[in-house]
C-alpha positions as CSV (number, residue, x, y, z in Angstrom):
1,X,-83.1,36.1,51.3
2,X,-82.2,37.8,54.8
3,X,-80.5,36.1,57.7
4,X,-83.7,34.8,59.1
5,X,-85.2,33.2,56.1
6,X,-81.7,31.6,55.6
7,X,-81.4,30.5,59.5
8,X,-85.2,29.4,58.9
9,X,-83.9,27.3,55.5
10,X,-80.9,25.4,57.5
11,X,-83.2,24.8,60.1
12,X,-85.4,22.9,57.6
13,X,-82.4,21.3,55.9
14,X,-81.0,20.0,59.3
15,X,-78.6,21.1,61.7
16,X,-75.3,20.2,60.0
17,X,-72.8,22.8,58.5
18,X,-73.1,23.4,55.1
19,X,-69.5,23.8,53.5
20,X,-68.9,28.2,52.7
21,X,-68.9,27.2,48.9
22,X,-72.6,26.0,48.7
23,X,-75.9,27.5,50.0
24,X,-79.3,26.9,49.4
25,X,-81.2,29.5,47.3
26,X,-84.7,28.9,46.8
27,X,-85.3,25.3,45.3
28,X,-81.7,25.2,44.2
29,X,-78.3,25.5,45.5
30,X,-75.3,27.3,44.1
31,X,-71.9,25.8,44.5
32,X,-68.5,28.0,43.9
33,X,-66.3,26.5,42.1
34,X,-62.4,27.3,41.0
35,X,-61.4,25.5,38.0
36,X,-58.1,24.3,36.6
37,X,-58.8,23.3,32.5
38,X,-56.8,21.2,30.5
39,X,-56.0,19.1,33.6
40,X,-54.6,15.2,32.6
41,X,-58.0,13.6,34.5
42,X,-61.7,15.0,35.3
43,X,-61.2,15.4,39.5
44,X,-62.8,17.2,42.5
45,X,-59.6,18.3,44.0
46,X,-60.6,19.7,47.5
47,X,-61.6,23.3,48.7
48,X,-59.6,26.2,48.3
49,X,-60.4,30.1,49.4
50,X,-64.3,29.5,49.7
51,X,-64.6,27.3,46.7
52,X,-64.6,23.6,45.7
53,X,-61.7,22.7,43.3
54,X,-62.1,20.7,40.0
55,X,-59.5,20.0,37.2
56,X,-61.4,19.7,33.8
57,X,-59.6,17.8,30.7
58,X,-61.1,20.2,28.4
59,X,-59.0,23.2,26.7
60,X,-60.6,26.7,28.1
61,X,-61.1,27.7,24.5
62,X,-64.8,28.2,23.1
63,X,-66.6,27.7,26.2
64,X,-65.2,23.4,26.3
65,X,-64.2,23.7,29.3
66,X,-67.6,25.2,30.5
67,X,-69.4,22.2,28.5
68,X,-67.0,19.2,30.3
69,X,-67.8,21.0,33.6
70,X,-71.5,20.9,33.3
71,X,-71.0,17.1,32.3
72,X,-68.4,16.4,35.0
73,X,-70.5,17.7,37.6
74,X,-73.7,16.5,36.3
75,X,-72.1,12.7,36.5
76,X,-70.6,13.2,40.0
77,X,-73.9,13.8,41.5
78,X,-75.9,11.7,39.4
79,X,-78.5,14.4,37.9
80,X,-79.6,15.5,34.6
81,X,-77.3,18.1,32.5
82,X,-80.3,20.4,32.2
83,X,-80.4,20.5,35.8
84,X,-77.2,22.6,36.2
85,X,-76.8,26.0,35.0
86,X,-73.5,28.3,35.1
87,X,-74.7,31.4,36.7
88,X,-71.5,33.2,37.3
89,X,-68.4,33.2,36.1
90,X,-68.0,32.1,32.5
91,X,-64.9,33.3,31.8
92,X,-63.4,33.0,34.6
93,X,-61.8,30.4,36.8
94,X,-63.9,30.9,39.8
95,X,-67.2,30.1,38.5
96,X,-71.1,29.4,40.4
97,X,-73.2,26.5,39.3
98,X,-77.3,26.6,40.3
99,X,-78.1,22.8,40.9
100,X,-81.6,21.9,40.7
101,X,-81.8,18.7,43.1
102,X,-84.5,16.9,44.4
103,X,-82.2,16.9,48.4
104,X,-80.6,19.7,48.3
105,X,-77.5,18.0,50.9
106,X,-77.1,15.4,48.3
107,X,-75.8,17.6,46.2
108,X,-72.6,18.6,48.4
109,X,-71.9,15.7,49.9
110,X,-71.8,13.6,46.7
111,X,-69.1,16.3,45.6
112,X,-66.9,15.7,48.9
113,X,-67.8,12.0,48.4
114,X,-65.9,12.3,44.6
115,X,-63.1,14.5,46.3
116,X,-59.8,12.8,45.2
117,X,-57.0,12.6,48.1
């Protein structure tokens, strides 16, 4: 997508910033994420160099910490696990998640909604 599709997109979406770790990509919209595993709680933690911080319970041993992700994430903004998909980033703490969404703002601002203080 080039700059004027994209300008074109937000134009559609409304006028308000989008945060830098989520844009819109076609019908879904990819969030960056950096996560900590085998945190004590499940928590959005804030944003930190371009990407929304979460702390996952789940070891990061045999793709569990991938798994509680999805599910974490999935229950946060209130959508179906098959409606997430790990694009990038599988091994690695900084990760991207496609969200399929029905409002594509929902999607971020149910995550800062979720962010713990």
């Amino acid at each position: 997508m080039d700059a004027k599709e994209r300008a074109a997109q937000n134009r559609k979406l409304g006028t308000e910033a989008w945060p830098v770790w989520c844009s819109v990509h076609g019908d879904q919209v990819w969030i960056r994420l950096r996560v900590q595993a085998g945190a004590k709680q499940n928590q959005i933690c804030g944003e930190r160099d371009g990407a929304l911080c979460l702390r996952v319970t789940a070891p990061a041993v045999e793709g569990k910490a991938n798994r509680a992700l999805l599910a974490f994430v999935s229950s946060v903004l209130k959508i179906p696990r098959s409606n997430i998909q790990l694009v990038h980033g599988a091994t690695s703490r900084v990760k991207t998640l496609a969200v399929r969404a029905a409002n594509p703002r929902d999607v971020w601002h149910r995550l800062l909604a979720a962010c713990s203080p």
